[in-house]
C-alpha positions in Angstrom: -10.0 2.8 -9.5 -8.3 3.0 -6.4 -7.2 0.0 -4.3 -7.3 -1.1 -0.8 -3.6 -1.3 -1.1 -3.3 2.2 -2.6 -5.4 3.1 0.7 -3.4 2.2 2.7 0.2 3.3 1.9 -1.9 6.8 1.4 -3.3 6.5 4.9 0.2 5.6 7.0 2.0 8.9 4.5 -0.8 11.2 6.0 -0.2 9.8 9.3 3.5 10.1 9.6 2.7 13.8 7.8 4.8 12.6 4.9 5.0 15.1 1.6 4.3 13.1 -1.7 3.5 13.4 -5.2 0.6 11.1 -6.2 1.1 9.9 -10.3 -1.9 8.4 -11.8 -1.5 5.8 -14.3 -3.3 4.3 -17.2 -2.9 0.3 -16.3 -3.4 -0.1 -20.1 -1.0 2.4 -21.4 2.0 2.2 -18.3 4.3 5.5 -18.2 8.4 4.7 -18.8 8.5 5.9 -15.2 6.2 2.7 -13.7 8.2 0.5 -16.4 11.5 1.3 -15.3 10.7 1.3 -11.2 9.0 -1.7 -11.8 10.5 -4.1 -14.5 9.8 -7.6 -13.2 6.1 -7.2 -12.3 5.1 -3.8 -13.6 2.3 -3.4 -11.2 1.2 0.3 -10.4 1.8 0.6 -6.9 5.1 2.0 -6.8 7.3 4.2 -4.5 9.6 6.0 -5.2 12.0 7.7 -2.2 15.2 9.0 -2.8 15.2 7.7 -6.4 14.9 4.3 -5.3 11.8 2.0 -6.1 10.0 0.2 -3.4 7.0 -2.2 -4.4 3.9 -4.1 -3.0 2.4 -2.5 0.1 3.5 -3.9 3.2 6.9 -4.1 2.0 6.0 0.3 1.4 4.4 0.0 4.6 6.8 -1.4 6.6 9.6 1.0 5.1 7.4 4.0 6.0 7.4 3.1 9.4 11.4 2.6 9.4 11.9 5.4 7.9 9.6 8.1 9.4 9.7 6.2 13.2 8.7 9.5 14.6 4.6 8.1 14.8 4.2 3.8 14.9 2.4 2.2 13.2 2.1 -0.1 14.7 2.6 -1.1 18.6 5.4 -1.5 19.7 4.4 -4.9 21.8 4.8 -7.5 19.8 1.4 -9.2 20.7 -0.4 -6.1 20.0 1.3 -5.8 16.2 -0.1 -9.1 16.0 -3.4 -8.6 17.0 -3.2 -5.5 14.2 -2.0 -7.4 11.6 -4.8 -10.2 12.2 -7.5 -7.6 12.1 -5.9 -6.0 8.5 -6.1 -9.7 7.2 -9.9 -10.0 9.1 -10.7 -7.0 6.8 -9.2 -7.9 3.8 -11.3 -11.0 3.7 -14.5 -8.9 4.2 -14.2 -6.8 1.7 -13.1 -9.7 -0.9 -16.2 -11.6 0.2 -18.4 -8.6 0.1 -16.4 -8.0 -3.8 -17.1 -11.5 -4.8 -20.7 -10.7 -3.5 -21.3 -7.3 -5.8 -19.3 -9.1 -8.6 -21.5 -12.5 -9.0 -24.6 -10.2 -8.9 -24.1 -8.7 -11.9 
């Protein structure tokens, strides 16, 4: 299954018209790839640039943005980056809350 996480990072490399190779992994059998970009948590979202690892989504999202500056983001006024960031969190707690809602159901 996919994740909001995975989502996202996919959405901001389509928008900054970024080329990348999508790996699928089997969370119960983790390639030697995954295992060595990620030792310490060896969690599946993973990417790779230049070689180098970088892990957990805004930290990938961030460094998409740095890297590939050409199309933000985010604003570049302050206030309005917060106001972004507090409707990605607004989100984030719907779709938990509507998760916990499908999950107690069954």
């Amino acid at each position: 299954t996919l994740s909001l996480y995975y989502i996202r990072v996919e959405w901001a490399l389509k928008l900054k018209g970024v080329n990348y190779e999508y790996l699928k992994q089997d969370v119960n059998n983790k390639s030697e790839l995954l295992l060595k970009s990620n030792p310490v948590h060896k969690e599946v979202q993973v990417l790779l640039h230049n070689g180098k690892p970088l892990l957990e989504w805004l930290v990938i999202m961030e460094y998409l943005d740095a890297t590939w500056n050409e199309k933000t983001l985010l604003p570049q006024d302050p206030y309005e980056q917060a106001m972004a960031r507090s409707w990605a969190r607004y989100v984030d707690e719907l779709i938990i809350i509507a998760f916990d809602a499908c999950c107690m159901e069954r």
